[in-house]
C-alpha positions in Angstrom: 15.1 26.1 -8.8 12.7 23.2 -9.8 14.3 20.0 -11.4 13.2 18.8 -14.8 11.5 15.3 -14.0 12.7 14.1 -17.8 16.2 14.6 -16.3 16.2 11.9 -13.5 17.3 8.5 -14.0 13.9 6.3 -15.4 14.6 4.3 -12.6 14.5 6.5 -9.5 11.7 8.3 -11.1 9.8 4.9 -11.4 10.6 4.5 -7.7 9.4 7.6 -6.2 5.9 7.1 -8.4 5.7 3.3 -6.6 6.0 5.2 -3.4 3.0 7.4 -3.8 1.1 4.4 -4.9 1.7 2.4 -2.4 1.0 5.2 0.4 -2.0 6.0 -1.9 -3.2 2.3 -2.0 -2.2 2.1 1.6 -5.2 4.8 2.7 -7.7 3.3 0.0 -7.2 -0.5 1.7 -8.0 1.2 5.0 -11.6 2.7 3.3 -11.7 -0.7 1.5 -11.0 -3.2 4.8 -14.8 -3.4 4.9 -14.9 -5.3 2.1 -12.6 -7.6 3.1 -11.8 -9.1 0.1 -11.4 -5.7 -2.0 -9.3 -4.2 1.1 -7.0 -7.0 0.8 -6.4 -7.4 -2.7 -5.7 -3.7 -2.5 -3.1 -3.3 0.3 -1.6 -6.5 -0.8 -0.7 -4.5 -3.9 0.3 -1.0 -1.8 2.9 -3.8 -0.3 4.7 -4.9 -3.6 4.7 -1.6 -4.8 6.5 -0.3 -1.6 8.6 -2.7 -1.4 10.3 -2.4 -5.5 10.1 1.0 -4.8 12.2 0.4 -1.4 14.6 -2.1 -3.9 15.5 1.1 -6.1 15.4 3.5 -3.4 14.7 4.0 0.2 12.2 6.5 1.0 9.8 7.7 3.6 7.2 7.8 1.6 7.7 3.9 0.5 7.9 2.8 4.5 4.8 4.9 5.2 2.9 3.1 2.3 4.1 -0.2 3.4 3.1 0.2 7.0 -0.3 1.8 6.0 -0.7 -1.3 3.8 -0.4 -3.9 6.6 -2.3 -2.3 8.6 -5.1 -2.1 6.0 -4.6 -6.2 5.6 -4.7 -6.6 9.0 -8.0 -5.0 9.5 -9.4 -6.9 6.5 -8.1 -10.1 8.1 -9.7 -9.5 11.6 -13.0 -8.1 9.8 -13.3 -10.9 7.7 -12.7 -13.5 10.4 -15.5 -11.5 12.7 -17.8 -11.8 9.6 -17.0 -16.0 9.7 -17.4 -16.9 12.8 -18.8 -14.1 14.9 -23.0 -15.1 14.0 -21.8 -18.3 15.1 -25.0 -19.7 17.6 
């Protein structure tokens, strides 16, 4: 029995699509955390989605894309730092 998307509240429906971009944001800011400006922006952005989709409803999906964000931020941070001040003489 499949569910007819137009049925579901706007809202939800709205929530569950922020999930999947944040968890599909969340992989792209891992590919992107070697340019670490590009990597950032972009997982900073997996994060607010993921978290107004976890305001409307908690998912999986929305924790995964959250998690997957940070670390994408995380590796842009370190990278970028190792870019400053690792050709250091």
């Amino acid at each position: 029995m499949d569910v007819d998307p137009d049925s579901l509240d706007p809202e939800l429906r709205m929530a569950k699509w922020y999930a999947i971009a944040s968890a599909a944001l969340g992989l792209i800011s891992l590919c992107g955390a070697l340019i670490p400006w590009c990597g950032g922006a972009i997982s900073l952005l997996g994060m607010v989605l993921g978290f107004l989709s976890l305001r409307i409803e908690r998912s999986n999906t929305a924790i995964a894309g959250i998690g997957i964000s940070v670390l994408g931020m995380l590796i842009s941070v370190v990278y970028m730092v190792i870019l400053t001040f690792g050709n250091r003489p």
